[in-house]
C-alpha positions as CSV (number, residue, x, y, z in Angstrom):
1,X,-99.3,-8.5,-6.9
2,X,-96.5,-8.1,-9.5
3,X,-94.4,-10.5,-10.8
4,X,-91.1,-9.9,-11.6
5,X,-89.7,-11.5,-15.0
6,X,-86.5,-13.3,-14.8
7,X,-85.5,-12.5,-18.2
8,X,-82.4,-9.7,-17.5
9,X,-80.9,-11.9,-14.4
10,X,-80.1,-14.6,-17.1
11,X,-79.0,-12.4,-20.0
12,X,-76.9,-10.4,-17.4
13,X,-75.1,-13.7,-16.3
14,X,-74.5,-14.8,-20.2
15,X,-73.1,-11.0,-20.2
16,X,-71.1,-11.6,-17.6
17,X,-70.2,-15.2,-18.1
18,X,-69.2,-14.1,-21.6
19,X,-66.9,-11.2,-20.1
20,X,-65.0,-13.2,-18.2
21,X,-62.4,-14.7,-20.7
22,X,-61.8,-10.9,-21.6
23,X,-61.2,-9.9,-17.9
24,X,-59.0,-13.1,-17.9
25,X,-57.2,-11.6,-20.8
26,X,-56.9,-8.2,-19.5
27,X,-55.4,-9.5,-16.1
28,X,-52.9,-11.8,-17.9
29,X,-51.9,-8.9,-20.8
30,X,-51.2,-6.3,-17.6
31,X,-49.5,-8.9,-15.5
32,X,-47.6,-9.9,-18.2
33,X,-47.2,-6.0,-18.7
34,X,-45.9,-5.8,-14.9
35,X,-43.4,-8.2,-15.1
36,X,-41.9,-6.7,-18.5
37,X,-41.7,-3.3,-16.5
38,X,-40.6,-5.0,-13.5
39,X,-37.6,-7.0,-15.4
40,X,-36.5,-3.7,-17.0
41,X,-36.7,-1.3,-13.8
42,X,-35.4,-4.2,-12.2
43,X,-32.2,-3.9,-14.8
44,X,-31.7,-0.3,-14.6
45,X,-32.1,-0.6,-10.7
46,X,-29.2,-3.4,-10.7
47,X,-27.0,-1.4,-13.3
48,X,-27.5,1.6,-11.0
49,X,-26.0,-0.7,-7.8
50,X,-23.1,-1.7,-10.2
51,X,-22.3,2.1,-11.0
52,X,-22.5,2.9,-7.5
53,X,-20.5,0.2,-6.4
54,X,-17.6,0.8,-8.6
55,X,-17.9,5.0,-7.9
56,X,-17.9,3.4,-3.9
57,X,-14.6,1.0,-4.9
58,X,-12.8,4.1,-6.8
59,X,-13.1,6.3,-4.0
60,X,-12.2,3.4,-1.0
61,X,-9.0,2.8,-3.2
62,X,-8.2,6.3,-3.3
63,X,-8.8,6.6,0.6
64,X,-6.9,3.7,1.1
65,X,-3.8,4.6,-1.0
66,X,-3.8,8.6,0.7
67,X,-3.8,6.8,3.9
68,X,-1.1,4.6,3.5
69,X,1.3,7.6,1.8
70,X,0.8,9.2,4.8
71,X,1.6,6.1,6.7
72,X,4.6,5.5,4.8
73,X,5.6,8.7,5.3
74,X,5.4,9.1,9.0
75,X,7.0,5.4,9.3
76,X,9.8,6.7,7.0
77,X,10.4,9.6,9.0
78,X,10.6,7.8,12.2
79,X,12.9,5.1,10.6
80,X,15.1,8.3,9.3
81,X,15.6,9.4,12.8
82,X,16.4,5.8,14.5
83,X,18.9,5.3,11.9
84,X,20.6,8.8,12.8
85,X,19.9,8.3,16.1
86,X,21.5,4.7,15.6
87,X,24.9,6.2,13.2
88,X,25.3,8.8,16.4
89,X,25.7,5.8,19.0
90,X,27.2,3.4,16.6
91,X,30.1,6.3,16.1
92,X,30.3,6.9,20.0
93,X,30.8,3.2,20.2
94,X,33.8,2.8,18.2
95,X,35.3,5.6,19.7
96,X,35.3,4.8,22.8
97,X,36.1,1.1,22.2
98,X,39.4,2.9,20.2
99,X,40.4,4.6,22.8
100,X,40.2,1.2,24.9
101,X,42.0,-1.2,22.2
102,X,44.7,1.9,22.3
103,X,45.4,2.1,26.1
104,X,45.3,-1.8,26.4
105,X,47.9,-2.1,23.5
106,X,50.1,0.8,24.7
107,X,50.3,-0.7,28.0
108,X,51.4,-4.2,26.1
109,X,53.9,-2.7,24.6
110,X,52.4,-3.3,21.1
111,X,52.9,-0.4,18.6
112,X,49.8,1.6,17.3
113,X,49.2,2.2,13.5
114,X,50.7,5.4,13.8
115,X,53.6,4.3,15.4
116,X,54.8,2.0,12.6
117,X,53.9,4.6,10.1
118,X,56.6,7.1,11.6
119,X,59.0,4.1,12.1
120,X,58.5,3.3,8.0
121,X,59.1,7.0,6.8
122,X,61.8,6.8,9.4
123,X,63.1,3.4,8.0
124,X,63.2,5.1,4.5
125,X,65.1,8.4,5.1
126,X,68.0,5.9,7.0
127,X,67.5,4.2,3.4
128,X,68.5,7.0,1.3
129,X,71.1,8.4,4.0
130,X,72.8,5.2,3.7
131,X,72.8,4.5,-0.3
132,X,73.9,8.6,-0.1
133,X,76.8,7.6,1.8
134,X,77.5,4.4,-0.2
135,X,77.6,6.4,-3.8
136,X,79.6,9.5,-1.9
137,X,81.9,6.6,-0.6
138,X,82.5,5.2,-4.3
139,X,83.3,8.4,-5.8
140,X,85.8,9.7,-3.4
């Protein structure tokens, strides 16, 4: 029978056992490596959120703001047309309560605005008939 020898299985494990503060170091330099390259895609990444954001803000502003001309507008038309609509009765109103306050003062007897203007132009022309007279008087 043969007999192995031992010899490689123990330089193979001094091998190895010396090898493995390098494959320590290798892991550590490429995590170390990872988290570098993480930290700076991870910078880009949030600056790219950021950029989008704001783009996503400008263009909800801009939404917003065409939206609410057009509100504005269509709220402005409709309060143009109340108002007419509200000048129209406002003028039928006061004409017909006119035409009321004039009937009930007729019927009191009390003179109307008109009335005492034509009784003040006729006041004055009696005026100058009468100083006529008075001055004709004096030179005759």
């Amino acid at each position: 029978m043969a007999v192995r020898k031992r010899t490689g299985a123990k330089s193979r494990t001094r091998a190895t056992k010396a090898a493995q503060p390098a494959q320590a170091r290798d892991l550590w330099r490429a995590s170390m490596g990872a988290v570098a390259l993480t930290r700076k895609e991870g910078a880009k990444l949030v600056g790219q959120i950021v950029d989008q954001a704001k783009d996503a803000q400008a263009r909800a502003v801009e939404f917003v703001e065409g939206r609410v001309a057009d509100v504005r507008g269509q709220v402005e038309g409709v309060i143009g047309k109340v108002q007419d609509a509200a000048n129209q009765n406002l003028a039928q109103v006061e004409q017909v309560v006119s035409g009321q306050v004039t009937r009930v003062l007729s019927r009191l007897g009390i003179p109307s605005k008109a009335d005492v203007e034509q009784l003040s132009r006729r006041v004055a022309e009696l005026n100058r008939q009468v100083k006529a007279l008075k001055t004709g008087a004096k030179a005759a």
